[in-house]
N, C-alpha and C positions, 0 to 999 in steps of 0.2 A: 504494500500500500504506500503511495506517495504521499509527501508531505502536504504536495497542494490537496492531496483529497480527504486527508485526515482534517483539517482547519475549515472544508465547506460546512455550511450550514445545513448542509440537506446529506450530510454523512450521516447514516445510523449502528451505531454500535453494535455488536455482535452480544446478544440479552443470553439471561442465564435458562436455560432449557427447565419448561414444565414439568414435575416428578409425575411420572405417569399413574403409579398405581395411587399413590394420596388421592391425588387429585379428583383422578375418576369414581374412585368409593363413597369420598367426601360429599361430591356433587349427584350422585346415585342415593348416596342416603338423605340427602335434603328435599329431593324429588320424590322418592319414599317416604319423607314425614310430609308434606305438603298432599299427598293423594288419597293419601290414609284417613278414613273418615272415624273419627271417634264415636266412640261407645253411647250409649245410653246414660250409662252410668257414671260415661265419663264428663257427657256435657251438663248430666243435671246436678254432679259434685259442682262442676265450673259453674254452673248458674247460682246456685247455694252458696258458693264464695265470692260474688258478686263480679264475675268474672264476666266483663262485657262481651268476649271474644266467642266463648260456648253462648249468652245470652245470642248474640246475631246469629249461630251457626245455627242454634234451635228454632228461631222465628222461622231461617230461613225454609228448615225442613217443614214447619208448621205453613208456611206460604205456597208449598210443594203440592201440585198435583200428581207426582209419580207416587201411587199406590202404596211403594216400597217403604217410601219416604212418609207418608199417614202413617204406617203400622209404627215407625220409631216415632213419629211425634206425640201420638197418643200414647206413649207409653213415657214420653217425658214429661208431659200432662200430667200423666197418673201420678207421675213420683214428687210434679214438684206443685198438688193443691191439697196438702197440708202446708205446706207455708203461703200460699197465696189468699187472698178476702182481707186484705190487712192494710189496703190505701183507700184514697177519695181519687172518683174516678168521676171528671169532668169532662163532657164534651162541650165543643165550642165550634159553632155553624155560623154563616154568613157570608154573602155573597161575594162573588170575587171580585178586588180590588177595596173592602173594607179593611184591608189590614190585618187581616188574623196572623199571621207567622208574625208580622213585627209586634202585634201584643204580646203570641204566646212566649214570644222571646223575652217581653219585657216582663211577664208575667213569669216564666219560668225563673228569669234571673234572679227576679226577687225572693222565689219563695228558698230557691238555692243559698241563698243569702240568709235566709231565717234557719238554712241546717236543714231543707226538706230534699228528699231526693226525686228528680222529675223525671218521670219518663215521657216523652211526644212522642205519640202514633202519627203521625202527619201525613193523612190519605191523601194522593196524589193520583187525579183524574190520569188514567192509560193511555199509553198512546194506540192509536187502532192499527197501527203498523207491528210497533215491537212489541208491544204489550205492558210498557214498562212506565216507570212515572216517567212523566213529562213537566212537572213544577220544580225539582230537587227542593225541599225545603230546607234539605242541609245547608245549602249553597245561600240561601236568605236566611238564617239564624248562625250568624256567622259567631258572636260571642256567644251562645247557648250550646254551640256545638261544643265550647274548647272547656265546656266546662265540667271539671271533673265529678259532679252532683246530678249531674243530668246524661239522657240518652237518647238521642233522637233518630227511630227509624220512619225515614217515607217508604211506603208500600202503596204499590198501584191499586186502585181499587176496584180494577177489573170491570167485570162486568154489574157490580151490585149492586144497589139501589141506595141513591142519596150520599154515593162516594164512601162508602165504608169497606174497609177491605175484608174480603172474603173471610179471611180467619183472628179478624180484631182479637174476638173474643179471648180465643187460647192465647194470643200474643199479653195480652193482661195479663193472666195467668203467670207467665214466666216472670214477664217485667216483676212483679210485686212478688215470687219469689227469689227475685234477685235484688230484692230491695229496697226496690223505691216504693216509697209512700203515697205519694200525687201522679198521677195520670191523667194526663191532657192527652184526650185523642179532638183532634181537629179533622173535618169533615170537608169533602170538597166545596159544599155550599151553593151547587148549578142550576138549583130550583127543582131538585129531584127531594121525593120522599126521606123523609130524616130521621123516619120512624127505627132504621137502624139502629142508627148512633144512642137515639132517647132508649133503647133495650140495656143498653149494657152500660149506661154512664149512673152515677149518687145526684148529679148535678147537672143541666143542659143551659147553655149560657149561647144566648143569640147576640152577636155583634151586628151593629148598624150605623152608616154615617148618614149627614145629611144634606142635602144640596145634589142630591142624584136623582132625584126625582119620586123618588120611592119609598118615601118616608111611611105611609100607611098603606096609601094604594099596592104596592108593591110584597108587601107581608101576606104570602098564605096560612089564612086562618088555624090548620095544623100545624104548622110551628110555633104560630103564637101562642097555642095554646099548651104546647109543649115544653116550654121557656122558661127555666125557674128564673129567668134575669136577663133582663135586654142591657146591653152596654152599647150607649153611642160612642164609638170611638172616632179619633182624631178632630175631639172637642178643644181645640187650639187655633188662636188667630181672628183671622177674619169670619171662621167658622163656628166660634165659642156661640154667640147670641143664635145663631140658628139651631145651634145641639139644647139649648136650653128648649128653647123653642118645642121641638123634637120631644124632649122628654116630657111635656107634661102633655103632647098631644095619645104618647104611645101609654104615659099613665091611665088617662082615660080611657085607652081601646081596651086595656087589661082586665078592666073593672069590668066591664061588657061580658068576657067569658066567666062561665061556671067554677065556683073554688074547686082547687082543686083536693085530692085524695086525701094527701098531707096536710091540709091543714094551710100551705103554704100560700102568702099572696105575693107574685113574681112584683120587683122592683125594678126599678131604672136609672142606672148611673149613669156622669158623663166621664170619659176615658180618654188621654193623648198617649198612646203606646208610645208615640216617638218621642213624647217630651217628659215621661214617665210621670205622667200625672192620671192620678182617681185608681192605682192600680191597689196600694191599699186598703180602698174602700170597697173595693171588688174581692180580694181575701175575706173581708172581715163578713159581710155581707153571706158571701157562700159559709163560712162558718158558725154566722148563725141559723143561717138554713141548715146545716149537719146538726146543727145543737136542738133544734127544734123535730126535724127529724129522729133523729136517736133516742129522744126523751119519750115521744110517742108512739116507739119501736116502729114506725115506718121506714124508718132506713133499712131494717132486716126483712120486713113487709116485703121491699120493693125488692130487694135482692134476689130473694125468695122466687120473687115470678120470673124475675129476668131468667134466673135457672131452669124454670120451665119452660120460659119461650126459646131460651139458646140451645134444649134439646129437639124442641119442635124443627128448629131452624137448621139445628146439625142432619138431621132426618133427612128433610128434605134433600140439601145440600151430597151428601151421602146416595141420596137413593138418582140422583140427577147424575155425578159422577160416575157412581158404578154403571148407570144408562149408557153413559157414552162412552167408558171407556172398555165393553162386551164387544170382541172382535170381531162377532157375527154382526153385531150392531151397527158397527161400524163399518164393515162390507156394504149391507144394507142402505146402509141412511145414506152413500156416494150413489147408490143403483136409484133408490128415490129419488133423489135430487136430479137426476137425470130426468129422471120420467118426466118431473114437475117441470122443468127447462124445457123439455120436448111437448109438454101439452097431454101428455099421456095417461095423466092421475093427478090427483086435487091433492093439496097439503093433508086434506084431511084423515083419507084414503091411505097415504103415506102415512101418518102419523099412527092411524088404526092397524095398521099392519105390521109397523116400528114396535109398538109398544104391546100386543100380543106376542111378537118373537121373547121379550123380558117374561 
């Protein structure tokens, strides 16, 4: 080698050769721990030590339509509902572009700060392409995410009614055996039925702003009536006198529905998530609604049915899957769909003939 070529800049040294057999074993067994799926036992020790990492792996199987993947999730289910029924479980609806993730953020923040541990379900409308969420709610709760006291998974909410994901329910379940005490599930909010989310939440809390048009007109009388608490959010600025406004018109439409079971008469706050004002009185508020529910044992009342309606709904759910997923069935339902495209037989016909092969 020449002196001129030793001194280029574009000379490259002669590097010390890779140990073959380290190397390969090394990188074979970390590929081997990465494919290996854990146990049973092993994710629901990891959920019980509050181990966020088996907490995602379990939702994940629980979000799972592969057959394989139900039979372990219901058996993590099984192991981890003696420690779950032990948080306040809030849902929180409202139309989009009122602001729900930058409350629930603000909202989460704080109760993190009072020592509460938060989990967010953050249902995210599917895309009809990949199936997958299309809001990331992670990506807009950008301080709730880093925060060590809180958890936030978005799940698509498929195809369900009112944006609630398919298996909310068990995902509760883990969450609050893994710890946390507060559960915020937020709902898409697209003006689909909400009757979901009001099944499985202690608390249903309707956000609303105003200057959109749709201050009363706008409200379907089953949500309002489902509502233990309207919050006008982003009650700041130029907007303050109109949220006032707002609140003593939706006071008065509340008084119009029937009391309800509990006992409870729904209120109306004003709220700036972004300026973190009225979030306190939105805690304190929801906690006298727990305090007045629990004294009257209608908090266990309600619990109580919700368990009856989440088997109803598991049933159903269950008997739909295993429909579709019968191999002869699914031969089938492609030779229908033919006929039906070709003019050859009615859906109806189809459907009578689908569902006698079951």
């Amino acid at each position: 080698m020449t002196t001129s070529q030793q001194s280029s800049a574009l000379h490259e040294n002669e590097g010390v050769s890779e140990p073959e057999t380290t190397n390969k074993s090394a990188i074979q067994a970390i590929k081997n721990k990465r494919h290996k799926q854990p146990s049973v036992a092993d994710l629901v020790e990891g959920i019980l030590a509050k181990d966020l990492t088996a907490l995602s792996r379990a939702i994940t199987l629980v979000e799972s339509t592969n057959p394989q993947h139900l039979k372990k999730a219901n058996a993590i289910i099984q192991e981890c509902l003696p420690y779950a029924n032990n948080s306040v479980r809030i849902g929180i609806t409202g139309v989009p572009g009122v602001g729900k993730s930058t409350f629930i953020e603000t909202f989460g923040t704080f109760l993190t700060a009072k020592g509460k541990k938060v989990a967010v379900l953050a249902v995210d409308p599917s895309s009809t392409l990949s199936h997958g969420s299309i809001l990331g709610d992670k990506t807009r709760m950008e301080d709730l995410v880093k925060d060590d006291n809180a958890f936030i998974r978005p799940s698509p909410s498929g195809s369900s009614l009112g944006g609630v994901a398919r298996k909310s329910r068990e995902t509760i379940i883990l969450c609050e055996a893994a710890g946390f005490d507060t559960i915020l599930i937020e709902t898409v909010g697209v003006g689909q039925s909400e009757t979901a989310v009001h099944s499985m939440v202690d608390f249903f809390l309707l956000l609303k702003i105003t200057g959109a048009g749709d201050e009363l007109q706008g409200i379907k009388r089953g949500i309002m009536e489902m509502a233990d608490a309207i919050v006008i959010n982003k009650a700041d600025g130029d907007n303050l006198k109109r949220a006032k406004t707002a609140k003593v018109e939706f006071n008065r439409a509340l008084h119009l529905y029937p009391p309800k079971e509990s006992g409870w008469q729904p209120k109306v706050l004003l709220a700036s998530a972004l300026k973190n004002e009225g979030i306190p009185e939105v805690w304190e508020l929801i906690n006298t609604y727990l305090e007045l529910a629990k004294t009257s044992q209608y908090f266990d009342h309600k619990r109580k049915i919700q368990n009856k309606f989440w088997l109803l709904q598991t049933i159903e759910e269950r008997l739909k899957s295993d429909f579709y997923n019968n191999p002869a069935i699914k031969t089938e339902l492609q030779i229908q769909l033919q006929h039906i495209e070709n003019g050859t037989t009615s859906p109806f016909a189809a459907a009578e003939l689908l569902l006698r092969m079951k």
